[in-house]
N, C-alpha and C positions, 0 to 999 in steps of 0.2 A: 266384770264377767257378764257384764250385760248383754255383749256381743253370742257369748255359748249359748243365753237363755233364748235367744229371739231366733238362732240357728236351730235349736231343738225345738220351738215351736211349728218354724218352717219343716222339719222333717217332720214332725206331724200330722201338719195341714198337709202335705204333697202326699204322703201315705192316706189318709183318709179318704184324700181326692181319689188316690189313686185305686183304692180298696171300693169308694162308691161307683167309680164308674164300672172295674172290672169285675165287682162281684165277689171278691174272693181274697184272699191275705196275698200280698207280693213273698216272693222266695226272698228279696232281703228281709220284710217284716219276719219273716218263720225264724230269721236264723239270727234275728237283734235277740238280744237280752238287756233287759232290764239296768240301767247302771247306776250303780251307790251315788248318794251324792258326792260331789266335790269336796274333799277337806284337806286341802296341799299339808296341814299339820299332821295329819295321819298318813299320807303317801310319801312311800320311800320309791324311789326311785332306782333299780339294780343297777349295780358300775357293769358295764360291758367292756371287756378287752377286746381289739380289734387286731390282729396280727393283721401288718402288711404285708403283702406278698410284694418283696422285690424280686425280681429276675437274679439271677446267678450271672459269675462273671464271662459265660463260656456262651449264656444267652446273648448277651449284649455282643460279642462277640460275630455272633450270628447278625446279630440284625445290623452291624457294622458293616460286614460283609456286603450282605443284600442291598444294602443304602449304596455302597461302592460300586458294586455291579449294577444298579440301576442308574446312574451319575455318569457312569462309564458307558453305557446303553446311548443314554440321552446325548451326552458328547461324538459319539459317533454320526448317531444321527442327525444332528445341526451342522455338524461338518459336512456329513452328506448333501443338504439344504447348501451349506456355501459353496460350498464345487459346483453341483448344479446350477444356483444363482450366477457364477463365478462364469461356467460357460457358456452358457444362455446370452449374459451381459458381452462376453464378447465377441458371440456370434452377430448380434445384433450388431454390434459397434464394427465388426468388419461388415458387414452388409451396410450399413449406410456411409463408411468411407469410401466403399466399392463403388456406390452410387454415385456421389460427391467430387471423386478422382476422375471420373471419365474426362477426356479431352472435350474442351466442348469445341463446336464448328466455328465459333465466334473468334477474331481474336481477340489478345486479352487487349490492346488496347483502342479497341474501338468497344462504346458502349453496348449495351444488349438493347435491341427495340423492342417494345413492348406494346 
């Protein structure tokens, strides 16, 4: 418990500090009180019961839904993203076969001069 004793000294010294520089008791100094010593043989400890609060079956139900309808949102959406990607890519791809296809003036078998 060595470690308690040299933390309550610390909160001493900083209060002190802090009571000589400002003059006057801190509002946490006003509102400590004084504590018994330590005797874990004499401190009982109260059992607390903790009820957990689970959700009901009709909640879960709800947020099933929600999860689906947003799944179903996002699905749409990325679909959207691939059509768009989808025709984008083959508008490109017909513009540069368009390019590509022209007759050229050369024929094919004589080389090109460069």
């Amino acid at each position: 418990m060595k470690w308690k004793k040299e933390r309550d000294l610390l909160v001493a010294e900083t209060m002190a500090f802090v009571q000589s520089v400002t003059g006057r008791a801190t509002a946490a100094e006003r509102r400590l009180e004084p504590m018994p010593p330590h005797d874990p043989a004499k401190t009982e400890r109260p059992v607390e019961e903790v009820a957990i609060a689970r959700p009901s079956p009709t909640r879960y139900s709800e947020l099933r839904e929600e999860i689906q309808g947003r799944v179903a949102a996002f699905r749409a959406h990325q679909e959207l993203f691939h059509r768009d990607r989808d025709e984008y890519y083959n508008s490109v791809l017909a513009k540069v076969r368009a390019a590509t296809d022209r007759p050229s003036k050369v024929a094919d078998d004589q080389p090109t001069k460069r």
